[in-house]
C-alpha positions, 0 to 999 in steps of 0.5 A: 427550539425554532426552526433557524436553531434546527437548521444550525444543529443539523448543519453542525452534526452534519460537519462533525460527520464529515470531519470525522469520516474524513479523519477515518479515511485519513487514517486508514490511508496512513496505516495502509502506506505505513504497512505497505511500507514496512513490508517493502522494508522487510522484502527488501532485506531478505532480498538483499541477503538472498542476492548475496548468498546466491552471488556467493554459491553462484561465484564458488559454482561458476568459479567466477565471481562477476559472472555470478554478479552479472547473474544475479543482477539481470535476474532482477532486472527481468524481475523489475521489467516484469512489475513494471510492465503489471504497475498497472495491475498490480498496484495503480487499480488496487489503489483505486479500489481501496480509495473508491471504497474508502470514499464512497462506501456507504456507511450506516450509522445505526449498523452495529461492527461485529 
């Protein structure tokens, strides 16, 4: 084997590296969005079911069922404004974290996964 044919090997082991690490960062985003997805799914269900029962107990408490819709409604506007002014913390940094690992962790290839 001469050097040209070398150089050739180890360029095209070093793409199919690359190729496949990208298609494991590729799918570690995917299954991310997937279940962040699926849980904000599944909160806003129960979230739908909670806001209805408490306007029902607050309409038959307050005898009053726009009030209790009034209620409800600007509890979850205080909760809103309340994430909206944390985004940043709460979800654009820890986006950056798991890109910035995802992409520049380096991996060992000899390392065995326990």
């Amino acid at each position: 084997m001469n050097i040209l044919e070398s150089v050739k090997e180890y360029f095209g082991l070093k793409s199919d590296a690359f190729k496949l690490g990208l298609v494991e960062n590729f799918s570690l985003v995917i299954n991310q969005f997937l279940s962040t997805l699926l849980l904000i799914l599944i909160l806003l269900t129960s979230l739908i079911f909670l806001a209805a029962g408490a306007n029902k107990w607050l309409g038959m408490l307050l005898d009053n069922a726009v009030a209790a819709f009034l209620i409800t409604g600007g509890f979850f506007l205080v909760v809103f404004l309340i994430l909206f002014l944390l985004r940043k913390k709460l979800f654009v940094n820890s986006f950056i974290r798991l890109f910035s690992k995802m992409f520049f962790e380096e991996k060992d290839p000899n390392a065995r996964e326990e």
